[in-house]
C-alpha positions in Angstrom: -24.5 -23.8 30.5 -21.4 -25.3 30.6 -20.5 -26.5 33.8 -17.0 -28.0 33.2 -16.0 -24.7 32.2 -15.9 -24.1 36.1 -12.7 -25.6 36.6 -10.5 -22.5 36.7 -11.8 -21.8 40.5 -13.5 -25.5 41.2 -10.7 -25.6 43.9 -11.1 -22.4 45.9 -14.7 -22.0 44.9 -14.6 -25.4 47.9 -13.7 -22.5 50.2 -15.3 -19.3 49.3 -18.1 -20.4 47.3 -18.5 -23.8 48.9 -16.9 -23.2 51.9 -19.1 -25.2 54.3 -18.6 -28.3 52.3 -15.2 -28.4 53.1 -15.7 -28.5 56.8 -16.4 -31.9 59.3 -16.1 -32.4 63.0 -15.0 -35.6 64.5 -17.3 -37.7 66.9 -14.7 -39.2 68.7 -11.6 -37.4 68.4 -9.2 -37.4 71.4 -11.4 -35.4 73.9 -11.2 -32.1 73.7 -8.7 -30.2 76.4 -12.0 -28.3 78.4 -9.6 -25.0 78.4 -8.7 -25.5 75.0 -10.6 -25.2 71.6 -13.3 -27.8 70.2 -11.5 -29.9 67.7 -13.0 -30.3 64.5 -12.6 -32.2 61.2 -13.0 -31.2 57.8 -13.6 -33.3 54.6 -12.8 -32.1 51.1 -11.0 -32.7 47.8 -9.4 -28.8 47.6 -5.9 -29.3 47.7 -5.4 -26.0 46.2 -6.6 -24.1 49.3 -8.1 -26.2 51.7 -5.7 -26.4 54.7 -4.5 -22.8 54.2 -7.9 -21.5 54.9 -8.2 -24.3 57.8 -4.4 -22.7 58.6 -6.1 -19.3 58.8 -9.2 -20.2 60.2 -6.9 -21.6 63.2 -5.0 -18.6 63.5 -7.9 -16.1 63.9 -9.4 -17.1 66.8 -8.9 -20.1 69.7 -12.4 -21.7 70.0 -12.2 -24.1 67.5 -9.4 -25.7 65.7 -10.1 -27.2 62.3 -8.1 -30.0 60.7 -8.9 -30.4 57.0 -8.7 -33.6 55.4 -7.7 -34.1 51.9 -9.6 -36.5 50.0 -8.1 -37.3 46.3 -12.1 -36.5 44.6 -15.3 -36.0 45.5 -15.7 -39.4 44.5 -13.0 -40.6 47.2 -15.0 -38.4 49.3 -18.9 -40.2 48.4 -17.2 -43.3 48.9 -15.0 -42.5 52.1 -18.3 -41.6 53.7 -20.7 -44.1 52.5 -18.2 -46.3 53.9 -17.7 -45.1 57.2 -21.7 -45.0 57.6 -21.8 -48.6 56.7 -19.0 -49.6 59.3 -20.5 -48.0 62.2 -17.9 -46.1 63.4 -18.8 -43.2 65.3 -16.0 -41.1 64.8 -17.9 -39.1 61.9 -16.6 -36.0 60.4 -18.7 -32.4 61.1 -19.3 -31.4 57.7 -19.1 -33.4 54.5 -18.7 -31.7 51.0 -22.0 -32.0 49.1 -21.8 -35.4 47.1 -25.4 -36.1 46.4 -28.4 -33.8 47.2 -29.5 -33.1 50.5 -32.7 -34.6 50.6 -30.9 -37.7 49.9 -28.7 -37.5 52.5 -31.6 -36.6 55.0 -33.7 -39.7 54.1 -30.6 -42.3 54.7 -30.4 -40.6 57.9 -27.2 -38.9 57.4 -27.9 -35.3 57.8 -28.4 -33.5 60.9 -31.2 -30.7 61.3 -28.3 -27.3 61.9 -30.9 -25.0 61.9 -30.5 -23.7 65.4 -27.5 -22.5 64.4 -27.6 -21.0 60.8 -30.4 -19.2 62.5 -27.4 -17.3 64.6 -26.5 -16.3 61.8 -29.1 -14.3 59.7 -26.9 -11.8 57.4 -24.1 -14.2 56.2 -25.8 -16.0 53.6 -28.0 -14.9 50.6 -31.7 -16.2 50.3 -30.7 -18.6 47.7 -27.8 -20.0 49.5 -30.0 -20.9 52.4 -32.9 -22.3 50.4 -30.3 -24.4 48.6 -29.2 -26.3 52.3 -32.9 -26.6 53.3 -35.4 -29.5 53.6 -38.8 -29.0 54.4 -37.9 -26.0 55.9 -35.2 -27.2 57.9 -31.2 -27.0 57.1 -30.2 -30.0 57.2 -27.3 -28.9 55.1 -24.9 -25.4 55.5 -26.2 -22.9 53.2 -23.2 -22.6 50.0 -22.9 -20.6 47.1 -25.1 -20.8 44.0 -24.4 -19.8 41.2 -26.7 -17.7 39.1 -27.8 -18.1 35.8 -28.0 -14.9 33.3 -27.6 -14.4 29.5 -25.4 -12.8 27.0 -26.8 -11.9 24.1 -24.9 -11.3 20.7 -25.8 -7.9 20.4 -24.5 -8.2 16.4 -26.8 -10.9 15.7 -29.7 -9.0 16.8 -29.0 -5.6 15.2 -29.4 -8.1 12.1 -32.8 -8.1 13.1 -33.1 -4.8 14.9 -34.2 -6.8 18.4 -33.8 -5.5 21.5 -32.1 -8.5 24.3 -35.6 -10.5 25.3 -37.1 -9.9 28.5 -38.7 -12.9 28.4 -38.5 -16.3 27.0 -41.6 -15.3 25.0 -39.6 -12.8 23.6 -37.1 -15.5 22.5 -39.6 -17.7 21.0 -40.6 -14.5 18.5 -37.0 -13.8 18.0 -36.3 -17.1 16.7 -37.3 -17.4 13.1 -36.1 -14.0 12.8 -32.7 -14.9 13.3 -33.1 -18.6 11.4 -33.4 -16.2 8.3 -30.2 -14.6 8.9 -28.5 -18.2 9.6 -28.2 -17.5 13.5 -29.3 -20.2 16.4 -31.3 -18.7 19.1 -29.8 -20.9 22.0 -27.9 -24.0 21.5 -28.9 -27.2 22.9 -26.1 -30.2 23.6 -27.5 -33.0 23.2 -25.7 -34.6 26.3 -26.1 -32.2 28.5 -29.9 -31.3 30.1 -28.6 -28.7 32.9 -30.3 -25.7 30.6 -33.8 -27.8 30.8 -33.7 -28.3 34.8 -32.6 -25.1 35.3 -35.8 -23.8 33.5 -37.7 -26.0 34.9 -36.5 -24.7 38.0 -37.4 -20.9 37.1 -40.9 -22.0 36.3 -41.2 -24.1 39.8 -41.3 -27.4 39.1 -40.4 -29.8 41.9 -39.7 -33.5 40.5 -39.2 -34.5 44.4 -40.3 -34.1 47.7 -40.6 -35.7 51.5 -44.1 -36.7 52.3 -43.3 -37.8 55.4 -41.5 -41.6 55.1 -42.1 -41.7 51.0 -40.9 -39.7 48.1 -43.0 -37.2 46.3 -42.4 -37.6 42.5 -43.5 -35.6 39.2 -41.7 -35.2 36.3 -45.0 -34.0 34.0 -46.4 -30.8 36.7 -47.8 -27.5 34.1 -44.8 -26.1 35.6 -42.2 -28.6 33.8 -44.2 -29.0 30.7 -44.1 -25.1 30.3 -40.4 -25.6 30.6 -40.2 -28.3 28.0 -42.8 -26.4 25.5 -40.8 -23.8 25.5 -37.6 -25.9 24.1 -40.4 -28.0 21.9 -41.4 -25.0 20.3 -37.0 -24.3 19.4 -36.4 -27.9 18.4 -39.4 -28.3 16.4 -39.0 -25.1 14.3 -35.1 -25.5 13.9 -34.0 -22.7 15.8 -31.0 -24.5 18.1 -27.8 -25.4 17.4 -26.6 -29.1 19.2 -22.8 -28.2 19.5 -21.6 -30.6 22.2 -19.8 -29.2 25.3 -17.4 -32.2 25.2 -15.3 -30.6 22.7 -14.6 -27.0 24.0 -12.3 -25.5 21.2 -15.1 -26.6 18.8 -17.4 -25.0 20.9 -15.5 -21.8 21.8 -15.2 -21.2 17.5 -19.0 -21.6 17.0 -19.8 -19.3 20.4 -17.1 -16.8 18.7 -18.5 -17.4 15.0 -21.5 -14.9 15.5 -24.0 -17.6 14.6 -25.7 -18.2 18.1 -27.4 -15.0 19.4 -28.3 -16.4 23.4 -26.0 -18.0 25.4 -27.0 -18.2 29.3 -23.7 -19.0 31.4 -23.1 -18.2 35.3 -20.1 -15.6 36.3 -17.1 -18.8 36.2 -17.8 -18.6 32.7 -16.6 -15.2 31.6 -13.2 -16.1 32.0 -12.5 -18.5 29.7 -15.0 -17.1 26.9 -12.8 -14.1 26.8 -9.7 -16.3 26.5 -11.1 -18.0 24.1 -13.3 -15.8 22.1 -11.6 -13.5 19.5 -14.1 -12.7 16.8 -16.7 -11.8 19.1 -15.4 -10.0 21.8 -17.3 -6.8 22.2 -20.0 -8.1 20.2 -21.8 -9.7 23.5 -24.1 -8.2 25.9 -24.8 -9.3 29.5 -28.8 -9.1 30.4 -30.4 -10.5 33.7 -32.3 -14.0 32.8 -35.3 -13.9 30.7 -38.3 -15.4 32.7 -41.8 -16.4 31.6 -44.0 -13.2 30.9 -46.4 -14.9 33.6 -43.9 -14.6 36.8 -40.9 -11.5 36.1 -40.0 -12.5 39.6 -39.2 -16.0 39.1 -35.8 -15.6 40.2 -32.7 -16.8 38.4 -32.2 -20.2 37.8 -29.0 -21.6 40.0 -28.5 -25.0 41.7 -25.9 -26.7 44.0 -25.3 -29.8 46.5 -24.8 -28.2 49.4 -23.1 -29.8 52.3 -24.1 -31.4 55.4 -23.4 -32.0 59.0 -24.0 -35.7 59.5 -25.5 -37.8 62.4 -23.2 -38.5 65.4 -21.0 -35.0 64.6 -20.6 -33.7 68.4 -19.8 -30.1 67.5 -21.9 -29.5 64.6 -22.2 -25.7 66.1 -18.5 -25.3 65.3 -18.6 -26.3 61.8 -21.2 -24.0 61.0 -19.4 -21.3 63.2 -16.5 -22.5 60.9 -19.2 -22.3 57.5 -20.1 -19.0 58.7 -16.5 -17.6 59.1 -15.8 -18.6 55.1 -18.3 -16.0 54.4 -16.4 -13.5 55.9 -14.2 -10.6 54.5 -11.3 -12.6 56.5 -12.3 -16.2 55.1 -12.9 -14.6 51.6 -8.9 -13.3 51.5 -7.9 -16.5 52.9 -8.9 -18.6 50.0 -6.9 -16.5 47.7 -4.5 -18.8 46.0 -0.9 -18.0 46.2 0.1 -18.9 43.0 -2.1 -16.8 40.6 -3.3 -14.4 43.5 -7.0 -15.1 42.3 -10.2 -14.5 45.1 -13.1 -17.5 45.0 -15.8 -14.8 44.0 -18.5 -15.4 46.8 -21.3 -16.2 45.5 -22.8 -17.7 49.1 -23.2 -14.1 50.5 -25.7 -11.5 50.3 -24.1 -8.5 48.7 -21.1 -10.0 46.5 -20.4 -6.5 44.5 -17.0 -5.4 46.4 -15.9 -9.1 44.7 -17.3 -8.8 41.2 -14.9 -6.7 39.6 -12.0 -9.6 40.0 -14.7 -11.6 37.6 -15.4 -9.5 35.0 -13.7 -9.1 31.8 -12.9 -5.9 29.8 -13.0 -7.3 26.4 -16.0 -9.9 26.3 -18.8 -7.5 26.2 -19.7 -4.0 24.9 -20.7 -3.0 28.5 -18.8 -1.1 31.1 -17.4 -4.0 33.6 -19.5 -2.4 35.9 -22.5 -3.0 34.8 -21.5 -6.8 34.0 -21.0 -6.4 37.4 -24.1 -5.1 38.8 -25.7 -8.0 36.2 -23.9 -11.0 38.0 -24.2 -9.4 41.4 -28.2 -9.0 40.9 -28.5 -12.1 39.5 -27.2 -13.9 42.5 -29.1 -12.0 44.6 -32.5 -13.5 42.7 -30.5 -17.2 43.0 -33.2 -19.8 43.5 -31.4 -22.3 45.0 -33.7 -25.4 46.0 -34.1 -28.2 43.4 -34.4 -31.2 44.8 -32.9 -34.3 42.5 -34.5 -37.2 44.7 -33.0 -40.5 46.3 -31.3 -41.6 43.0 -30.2 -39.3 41.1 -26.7 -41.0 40.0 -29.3 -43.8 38.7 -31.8 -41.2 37.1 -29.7 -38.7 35.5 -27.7 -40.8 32.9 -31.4 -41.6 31.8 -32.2 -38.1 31.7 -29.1 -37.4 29.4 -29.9 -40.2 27.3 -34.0 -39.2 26.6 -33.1 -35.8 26.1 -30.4 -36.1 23.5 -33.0 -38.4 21.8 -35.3 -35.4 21.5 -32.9 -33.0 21.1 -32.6 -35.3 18.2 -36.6 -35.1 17.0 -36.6 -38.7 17.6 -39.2 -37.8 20.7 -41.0 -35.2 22.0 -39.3 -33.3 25.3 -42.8 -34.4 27.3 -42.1 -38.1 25.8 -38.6 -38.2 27.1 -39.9 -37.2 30.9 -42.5 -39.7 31.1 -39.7 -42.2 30.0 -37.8 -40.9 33.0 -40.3 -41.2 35.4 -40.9 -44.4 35.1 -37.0 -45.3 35.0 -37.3 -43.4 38.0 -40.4 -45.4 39.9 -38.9 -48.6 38.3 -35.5 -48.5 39.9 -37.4 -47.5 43.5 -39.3 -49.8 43.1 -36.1 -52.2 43.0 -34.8 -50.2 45.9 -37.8 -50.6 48.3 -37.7 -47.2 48.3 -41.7 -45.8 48.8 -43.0 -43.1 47.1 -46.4 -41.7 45.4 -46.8 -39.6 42.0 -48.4 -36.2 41.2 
């Protein structure tokens, strides 16, 4: 899936979407006026949208008063914090934009345990936006939008074989050589990018990390992940992929459009810009809910996120969830829309999203009625999994991860050779770290 593609609502989706990671309260701001409002703080990098919504937020009612602070990235933003904690100053913001996962955050003692108060809240958010802001059961982070996986199929490519769209990833595994015969790719593999492999991994279950109690929980080579890396095995080893990077879109938009790749999962930001982009192809494309393996239809769709946080020493952490929960609202939904191109966040952080969906969906890309692209996108964000946890160090672990996998994308290794090579990158630079954990 290709994430960078996300950049046409990256800035609003901070609000809507990812509202709660916009917002922080300040420790020791000037003392609050006890007739006036709570004063809050809020951190984020969305300087398309971020203090009109804190603007609006202000306006509607006079409990709390948010000010938004612009950082230039969420780098500026990781390193603005990690700062701030290392300094000792207690003025800490409320709620920081998700910069690492959660987990992380929760065992450097940055995160605090909100969920008291996303408990007073029980219809704003969908299943899979809470699961995404919990640990070990507790939200230590604001639940946030997560945006679920489905497929489109080229519908041309498989009349050439008279398939129906697969129901499962079985189903894709028999439609493969099928479609090798008729020069077609069943899925296309980057060989930079591993997102499609973790998010399989996350349909079948896996979990590479958890807390048991002060050390990390690590396995990279559970029966759930190996399923997930058979599966791809099976592809690479019979020559069913394609290996078209993601780093060069127009390259990548012509062989999408060229009617030689018959399954291309995406989430709902991508629709956009493959109808821009597509011209050969339009109409030719289906939209289907995710395949799953024939062993667990209810899997869910596959659909990650960093969510944000209230950190440690945040005095008024009930007003930035208050705040959070507001963003999730028809009135915090219209107040992300950006002036300039008039366009609505869709909000993928609440329960029912289907009054939104229709803003998403394109006329051209598929041979469906928008609608029932609609109901697609708005069903599968309703089955959004959510929790994936990526461990203490993933900035150290995931460059490895990109490098193994492109070297079995490759054939140089197997896909179960690559994640033990991982693992122990993994155990290796904890070890360094004095950093405790246990495997299996």
């Amino acid at each position: 899936m290709m994430r960078t593609t996300r950049r046409y609502v990256s800035a609003i989706a901070l609000t809507a979407v990812g509202a709660m990671a916009l917002s922080a309260c300040g420790g020791t701001e000037a003392a609050d006026d006890a007739s006036g409002p709570v004063k809050i703080d809020v951190w984020g990098w969305n300087a398309e949208t971020g203090k009109q919504v804190a603007k609006a937020y202000n306006e509607a009612q006079d409990e709390v008063e948010v000010n938004y602070v612009l950082a230039a990235s969420n780098t500026a933003t990781q390193t603005n914090f990690q700062n701030l904690m290392a300094s000792g100053d207690k003025s800490v913001p409320c709620l920081v934009q998700g910069f690492a996962g959660l987990t992380s955050m929760v065992a450097k003692g940055w995160a605090t345990d909100v969920s008291k108060y996303v408990k007073q809240y029980p219809d704003t958010w969908s299943d899979g936006a809470k699961a995404s802001a919990e640990v070990n059961g507790a939200n230590y982070g604001v639940p946030s939008g997560v945006d679920a996986q489905f497929v489109l199929v080229n519908q041309k490519a498989l009349d050439k074989i008279d398939a129906e769209p697969p129901a499962t990833w079985e189903d894709v595994l028999a439609l493969a050589p099928k479609l090798k015969k008729e020069g077609i790719d069943a899925l296309n593999l980057p060989g930079e990018d591993p997102s499609g492999f973790l998010n399989l991994a996350q349909q079948a279950g896996a979990e590479w990390f958890a807390m048991d109690g002060d050390r990390w929980k690590i396995n990279l080579l559970d029966k759930k992940t190996l399923q997930a890396a058979d599966f791809y095995q099976k592809l690479i080893d019979g020559d069913y992929v394609s290996n078209e990077t993601y780093q060069d879109k127009p390259a990548l938009y012509n062989y999408f459009d060229s009617g030689k790749l018959a399954i291309l999962p995406l989430a709902w930001w991508s629709m956009t810009g493959y109808e821009t982009n597509f011209s050969k192809s339009l109409g030719d494309w289906h939209a289907i809910m995710n395949p799953s393996f024939a062993a667990n239809p209810d899997a869910g769709a596959p659909g990650r996120n960093t969510p944000s946080f209230v950190p440690k020493g945040c005095e008024h952490p009930d007003a930035a969830v208050k705040f959070s929960a507001w963003l999730a609202t028809p009135k915090g939904i219209e107040a992300a829309r950006v002036k300039k191109t008039g366009a609505i966040e869709f909000p993928a952080q609440i329960p029912d999203a289907s009054k939104y969906v229709g803003d998403i969906v394109p006329k051209k890309l598929t041979d469906q009625d928008p609608g029932e692209v609609g109901k697609i996108v708005v069903d599968s964000q309703a089955a959004a999994i959510g929790k994936f946890e990526m461990g203490p160090n993933a900035d150290a672990w995931f460059p490895e991860l990109q490098d193994q996998w492109g070297k079995a994308v490759a054939g140089d290794q197997t896909l179960e050779q690559a994640l033990r090579n991982v693992q122990d990158f993994i155990t290796k630079d904890l070890d360094e770290k004095g950093i405790s954990y246990t495997i299996g």
